[in-house]
N, C-alpha and C positions, 0 to 999 in steps of 0.2 A: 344800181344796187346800193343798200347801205351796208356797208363791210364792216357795220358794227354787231351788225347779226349773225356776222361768222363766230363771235363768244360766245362759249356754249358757259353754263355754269361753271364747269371744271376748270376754263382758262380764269375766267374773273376769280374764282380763289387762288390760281397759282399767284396772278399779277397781285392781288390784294396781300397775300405773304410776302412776297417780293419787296413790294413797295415800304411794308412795315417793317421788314429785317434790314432793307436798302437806304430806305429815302428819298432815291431817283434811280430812272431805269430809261434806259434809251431805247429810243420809238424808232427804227427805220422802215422806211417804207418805201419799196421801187416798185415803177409801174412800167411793167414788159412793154416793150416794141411801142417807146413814147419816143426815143430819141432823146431822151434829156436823162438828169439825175436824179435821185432819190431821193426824197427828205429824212431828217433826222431831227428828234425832237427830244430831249433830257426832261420826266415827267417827271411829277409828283405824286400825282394820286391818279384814281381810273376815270375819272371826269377828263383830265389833261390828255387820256388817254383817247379816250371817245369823241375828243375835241377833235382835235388830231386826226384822226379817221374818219368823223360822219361828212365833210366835205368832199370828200374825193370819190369821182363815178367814171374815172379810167375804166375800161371795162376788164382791165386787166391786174392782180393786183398779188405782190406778195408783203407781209408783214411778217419780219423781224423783231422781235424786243427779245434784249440783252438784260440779262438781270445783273452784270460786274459791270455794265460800258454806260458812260457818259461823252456827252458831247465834248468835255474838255479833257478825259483823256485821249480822247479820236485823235484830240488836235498836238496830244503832244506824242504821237507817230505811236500808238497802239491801233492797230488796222485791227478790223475787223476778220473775222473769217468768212472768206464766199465762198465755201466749199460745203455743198449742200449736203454730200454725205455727211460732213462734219458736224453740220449745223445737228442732222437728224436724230444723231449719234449722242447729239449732250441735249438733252429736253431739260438738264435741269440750270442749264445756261442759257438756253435762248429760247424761245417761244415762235414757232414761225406756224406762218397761215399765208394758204394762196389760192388764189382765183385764176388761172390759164386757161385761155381759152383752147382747143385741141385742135383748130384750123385758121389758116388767114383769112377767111372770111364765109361769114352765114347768109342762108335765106334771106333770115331777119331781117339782116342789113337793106336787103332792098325791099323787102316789103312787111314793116312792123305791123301794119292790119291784119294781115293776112292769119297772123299767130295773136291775139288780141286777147280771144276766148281761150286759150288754151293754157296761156300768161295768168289771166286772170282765175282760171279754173284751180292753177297752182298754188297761185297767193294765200286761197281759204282756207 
């Protein structure tokens, strides 16, 4: 999936206000049930932005961007918030988008022919 296609118009004007009232805006992005951490990326504009995310086809996928957080105050012990209610609560501080799958594992998985047509039928 390209999880640049989760911006609908609406977000790319918030991120575009953002960036010109800000400057820079931090990108985080954790990918559920990988085992590993999250990236975190301090942008400029929404090219940096889409950079950013047109790479990544985890199948699993939440995006954070913080319109007050950079990567260098992270570093000097301003923690983030992971409290999702939290997060939900202030839309005019964070931006979050997500992709969760709803079980550990699909049809799909073992047999992607099988759903081909039906995949494709959606795409149009």
């Amino acid at each position: 999936m390209n999880y640049t296609e989760l911006f609908t118009p609406h977000h790319i004007a918030t991120l575009s206000d953002w960036l010109e009232e800000k400057g820079q805006i931090l990108v985080q992005v954790e990918l559920p049930h990988s085992g590993g951490s999250g990236l975190r990326y301090t942008v400029r504009s929404l090219a940096e932005i889409k950079r950013a995310i047109a790479p990544i086809h985890h199948p699993e996928i939440e995006i954070m961007i913080w319109k007050n957080q950079t990567e260098e105050q992270l570093e000097s012990d301003h923690p983030l918030p992971d409290d999702l209610p939290w997060i939900y609560s202030h839309p005019d501080e964070v931006m979050y988008l997500a992709v969760k799958k709803n079980r550990a594992s699909t049809a799909y998985l073992d047999n992607p022919g099988k759903y081909r047509k039906a995949i494709d039928d959606w795409s149009r």
